[in-house]
Each structure stands twice: as structure tokens, then as C-alpha cells.
N, C-alpha and C positions, 0 to 999 in steps of 0.2 A: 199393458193389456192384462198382465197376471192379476194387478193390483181391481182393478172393475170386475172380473169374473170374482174375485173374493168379496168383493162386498154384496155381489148379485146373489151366492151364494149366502152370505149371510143374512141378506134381507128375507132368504125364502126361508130359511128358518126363523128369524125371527117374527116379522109379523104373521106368516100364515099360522101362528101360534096364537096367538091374539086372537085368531078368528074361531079357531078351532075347541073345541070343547074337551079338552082332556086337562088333567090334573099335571098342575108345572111340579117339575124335578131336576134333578142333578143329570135326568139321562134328558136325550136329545128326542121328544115326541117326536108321532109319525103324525102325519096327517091326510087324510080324504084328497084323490085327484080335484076334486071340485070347490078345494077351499084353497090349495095351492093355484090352481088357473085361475082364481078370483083376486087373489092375489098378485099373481104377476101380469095380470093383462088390467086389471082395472086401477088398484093399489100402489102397486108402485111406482107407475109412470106419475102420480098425481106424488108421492113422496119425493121423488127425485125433484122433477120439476118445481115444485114448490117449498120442500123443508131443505133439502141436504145444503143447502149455499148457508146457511146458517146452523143446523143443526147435524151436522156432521164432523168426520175427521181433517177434515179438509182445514183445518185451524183450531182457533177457541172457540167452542161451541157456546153460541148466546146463550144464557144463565143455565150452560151448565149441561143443557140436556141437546143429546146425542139420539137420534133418529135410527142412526144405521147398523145398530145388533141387537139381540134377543135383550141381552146382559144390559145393554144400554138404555132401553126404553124400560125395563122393569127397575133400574136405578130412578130414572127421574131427572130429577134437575135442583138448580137450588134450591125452588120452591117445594122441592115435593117431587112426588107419583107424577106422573103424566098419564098415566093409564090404571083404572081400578077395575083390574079383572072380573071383583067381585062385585059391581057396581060401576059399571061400563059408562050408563049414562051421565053420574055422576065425575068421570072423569075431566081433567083440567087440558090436556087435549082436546077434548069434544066442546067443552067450556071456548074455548080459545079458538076456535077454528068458526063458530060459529058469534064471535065477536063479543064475547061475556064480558063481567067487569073488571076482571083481571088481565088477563090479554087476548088482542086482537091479533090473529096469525092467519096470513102472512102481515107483518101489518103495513106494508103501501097499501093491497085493496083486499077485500074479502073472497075468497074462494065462490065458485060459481055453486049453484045451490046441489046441481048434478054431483058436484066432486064431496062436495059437503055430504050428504047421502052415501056416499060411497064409500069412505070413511068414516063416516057413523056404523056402518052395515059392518063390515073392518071390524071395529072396537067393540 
């Protein structure tokens, strides 16, 4: 049990960070009640459900990129960034989830268009 409350934990800092608008540092931002509850009620249930069986600790993360902390989704993956703060839509997450030329994630079927949007919003 200790071990899922630490990652529960680490998910809210790391993506409600992603959503939020403040400048990244070595300190741990705060962020607005209303981008943390957008995060854990709509965000996360669709990360868990759909990335972590591959892109988490839980083994070798497929090429490379980790889902589940702050540290890990601003590394990337072999390819690259997964997420361009500075250039959101531009991202190879957002690329990828919506079925681009490089990859298709999840890839047995494409995410529902709701979840897709909601993760877009996210990024």
C-alpha cells in the first residue's frame, strides 16, 4: 500500500505541473485547487488505465519513457521530450496519442476522443 500512495503522490506533483502555468525549478511548485482536481479526477484515472502497464516502474519502460514523476516525463524517452512545455501542441505525447506518424499510443486501439481532449487540456 505504501508503495501506490507514493506514486499517487508523485503523479500530483508531477503532472498537475504540466498543467499549470508557473516557471519549472529545482523547488517543488505550488499549484491552484482547480488544476490539482483536474488532475486527479480526470487525468489520472485515464494515465493509469492506459500508460503505466508500459510506461512506468513496474519493469522496462517501452523506449525508454516513464509516465509516472515529474523527473520522468520532462527526461523523455529514447526518442526525445515527450512533452514541450514551451510548445504543448507540438508535443510527441500529444503526436502519439492522437495516432501521428511516429507513434500510435496505446497502440492495440486509439484512445476515445473524450480522453484524448482531456489530455490535450492536461498538456
Amino acid at each position: 500500500m505504501g508503495r501506490i500512495v507514493r506514486v499517487l503522490l508523485l503523479w500530483t506533483a508531477t503532472f498537475a505541473g504540466l498543467l499549470a502555468s508557473v516557471g519549472w525549478s529545482n523547488d517543488v511548485p505550488t499549484f491552484d485547487d482547480a488544476s490539482i482536481e483536474f488532475f486527479e479526477k480526470q487525468v489520472r484515472p485515464i494515465l493509469v488505465a492506459r500508460c503505466f502497464e508500459c510506461h512506468s516502474d513496474k519493469g522496462t519502460p517501452k523506449g525508454g519513457l516513464r509516465l509516472d514523476s515529474r523527473e520522468a516525463v520532462m527526461k523523455g524517452g529514447v526518442t526525445g521530450l515527450a512533452v514541450k512545455l514551451e510548445k504543448p501542441a507540438e508535443s510527441l505525447f500529444i503526436s502519439s496519442i492522437n495516432y501521428g506518424d511516429i507513434y500510435q499510443m496505446p497502440p492495440k486501439s486509439k484512445l476515445p476522443q473524450s480522453e484524448i481532449a482531456v489530455l490535450t487540456r492536461w498538456v
